[in-house]
N, C-alpha and C positions, 0 to 999 in steps of 0.2 A: 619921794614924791607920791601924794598918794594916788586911786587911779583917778580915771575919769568919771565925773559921776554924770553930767549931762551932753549933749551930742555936740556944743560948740567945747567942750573940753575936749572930746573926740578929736574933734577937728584939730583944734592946738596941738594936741600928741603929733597926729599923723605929719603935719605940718611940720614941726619941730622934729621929726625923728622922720623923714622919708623915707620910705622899702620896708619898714619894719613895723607899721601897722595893715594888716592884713582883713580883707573880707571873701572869704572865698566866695566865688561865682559863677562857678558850675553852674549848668543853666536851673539846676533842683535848689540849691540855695540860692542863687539871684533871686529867685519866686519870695525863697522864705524871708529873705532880706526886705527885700519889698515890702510884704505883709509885714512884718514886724517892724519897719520902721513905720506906716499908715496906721496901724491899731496904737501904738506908741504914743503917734502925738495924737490919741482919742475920737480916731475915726478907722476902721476897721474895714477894708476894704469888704468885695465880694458881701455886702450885707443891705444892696437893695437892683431890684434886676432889674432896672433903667438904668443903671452907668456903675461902673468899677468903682469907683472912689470919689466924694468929694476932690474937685481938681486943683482947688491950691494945696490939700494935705499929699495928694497923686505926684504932684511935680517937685515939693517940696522933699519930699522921700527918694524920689529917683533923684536930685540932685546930689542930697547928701550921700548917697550911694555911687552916684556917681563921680563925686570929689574924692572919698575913700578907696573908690579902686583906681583913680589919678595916682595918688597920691601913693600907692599901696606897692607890691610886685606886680610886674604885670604875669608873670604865673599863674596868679591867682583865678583867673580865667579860664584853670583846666582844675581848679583843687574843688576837691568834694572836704567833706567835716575832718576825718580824719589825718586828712592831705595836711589841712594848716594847724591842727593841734601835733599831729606828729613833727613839723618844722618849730613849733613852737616849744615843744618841749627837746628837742633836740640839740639846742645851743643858743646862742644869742644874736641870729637874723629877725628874730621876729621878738617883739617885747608884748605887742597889742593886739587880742583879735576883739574887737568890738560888740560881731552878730554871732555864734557859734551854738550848738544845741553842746548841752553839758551831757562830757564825755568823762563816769566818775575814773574809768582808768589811766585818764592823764594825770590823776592828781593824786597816785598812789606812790610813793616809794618803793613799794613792790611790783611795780609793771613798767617803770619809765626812769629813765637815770636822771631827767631836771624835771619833776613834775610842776604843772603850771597848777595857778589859783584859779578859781571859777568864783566871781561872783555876779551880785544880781546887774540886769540891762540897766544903761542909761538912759534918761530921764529927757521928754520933752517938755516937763512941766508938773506932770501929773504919777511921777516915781516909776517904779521898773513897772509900767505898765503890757500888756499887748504882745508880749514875746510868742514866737510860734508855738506850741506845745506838742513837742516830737512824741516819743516813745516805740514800742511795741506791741503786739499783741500774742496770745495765749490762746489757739482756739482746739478742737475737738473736732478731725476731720468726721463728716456725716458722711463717709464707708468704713471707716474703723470697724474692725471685729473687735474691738474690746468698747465701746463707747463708754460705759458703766465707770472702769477702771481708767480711763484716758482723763473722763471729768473729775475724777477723786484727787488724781494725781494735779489736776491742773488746779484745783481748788487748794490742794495745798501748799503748791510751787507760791501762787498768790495770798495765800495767807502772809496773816501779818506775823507769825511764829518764824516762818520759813525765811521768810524776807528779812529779818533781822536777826536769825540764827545762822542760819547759811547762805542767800544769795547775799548779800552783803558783805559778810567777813570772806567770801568763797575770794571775792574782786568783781564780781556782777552788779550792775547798778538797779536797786530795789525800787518798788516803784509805791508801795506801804509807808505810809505815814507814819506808823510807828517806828518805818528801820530810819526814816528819811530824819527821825527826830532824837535819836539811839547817839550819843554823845561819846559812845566806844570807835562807830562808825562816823561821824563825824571829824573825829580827831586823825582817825590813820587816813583819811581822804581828805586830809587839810584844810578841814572848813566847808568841804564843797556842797555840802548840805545846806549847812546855817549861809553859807552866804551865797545860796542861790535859791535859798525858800521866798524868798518873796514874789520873783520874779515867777517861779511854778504857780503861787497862789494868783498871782494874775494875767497867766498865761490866758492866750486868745486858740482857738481851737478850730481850725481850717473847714470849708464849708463841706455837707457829707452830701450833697448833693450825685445824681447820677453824673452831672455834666462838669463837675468840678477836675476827677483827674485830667482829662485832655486839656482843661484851658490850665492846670498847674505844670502841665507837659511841654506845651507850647506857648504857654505866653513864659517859663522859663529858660528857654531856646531862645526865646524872643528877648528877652532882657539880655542874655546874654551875649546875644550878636550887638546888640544896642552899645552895651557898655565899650565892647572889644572895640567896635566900629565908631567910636565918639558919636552917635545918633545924640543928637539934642534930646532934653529931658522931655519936653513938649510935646515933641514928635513920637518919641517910645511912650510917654503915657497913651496920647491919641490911638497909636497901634496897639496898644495894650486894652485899650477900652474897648474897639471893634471885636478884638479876641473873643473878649467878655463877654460881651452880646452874643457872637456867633455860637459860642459854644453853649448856652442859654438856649439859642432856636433849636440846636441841633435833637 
């Protein structure tokens, strides 16, 4: 069967297979979940400071979110990224994670005994659009007593040499285009390059605002008592809107 490629496919999976399609919703991914389902079908939350979201794409998104964690473990409600990729590559409870950030050491043969496939999001119309765009960062503490040698080093860690010479073959997930496009590293991580590059190219990029972490803090607490507690979608958008706002004035 091939997977799912749009979110009423989703649906049919979870459906058809109960407990065994998963979205984790720790309150840090419930956020991301959210976001990623809104930018998805072509409205991207947090991107006008009168209101969170267009309201039918707003309730639309917490529905299907909230029929997938119906439908799903109810576990899922304490699992962070790693929680439902380690149960999915660990045996055969889990077949589906839907929203998940790509994690390239589940899909290695050398770090996991059933590695999963990663490919790109499903589609509200408009292809693997709007996905969250996780990562990390690389910086250069300003007390360093070496600062000179801390930026040489971190220019190179980042380089595109490095990245597809060593963090990549090492089993560290590269963040260079050139390692991301290296057909050596592609094949021993099972495709999870090629079949999750689209979804990277049109990934959505969280707002950098001063006031953004508190309301990603707490309006993710806040979905996730929502979901645990069956809150009507209507109701958790409304509350999620006023978040929005407040944490705008604050």
């Amino acid at each position: 069967m091939p997977p799912p490629g749009t979110w009423d496919e989703v649906l049919a999976l979870a459906r058809a297979q109960p407990g065994r399609v998963a979205v984790p919703v720790a309150p840090a991914q419930a956020m991301c979940a959210f976001l990623t389902l809104c930018a998805n079908a072509g409205h991207p939350a947090a991107e006008d400071t009168a209101r969170l979201v267009d309201p039918d794409v707003g309730l639309g998104a917490l529905m299907l979110l909230a029929e997938l964690y119906r439908l799903g473990p109810r576990e899922a409600l304490t699992w962070e990224q790693p929680d439902v990729l380690s149960r999915l590559t660990a045996g055969n409870d889990l077949i589906y994670v839907p929203i998940v950030f790509g994690f390239v050491t589940y899909s290695r043969d050398d770090r996991v005994h059933h590695p999963c496939r990663f490919l790109d999001l499903a589609s509200a119309g408009a292809g693997p659009v709007g996905g969250i765009l996780g990562g990390a960062g690389l910086a250069v503490s300003a007390t360093s007593a070496h600062p000179a040698e801390a930026a040489a080093f971190a220019a190179f860690a980042s380089g595109a040499a490095a990245q597809r010479a060593l963090v990549g073959p090492a089993g560290g997930q590269p963040g260079s285009r050139t390692a991301w496009t290296a057909p050596e590293l592609d094949s021993v991580a099972h495709g999870f390059f090629s079949g999750t590059s689209a979804t990277i190219e049109q990934a959505w990029v969280r707002p950098r605002e001063r006031w953004w972490p508190a309301f990603q803090l707490e309006g993710g607490r806040l979905l996730n008592r929502g979901l645990g507690e069956s809150v009507p979608p209507d109701r958790l958008l409304a509350a999620l809107g006023e978040l929005y706002l407040d944490c705008i004035r604050r």
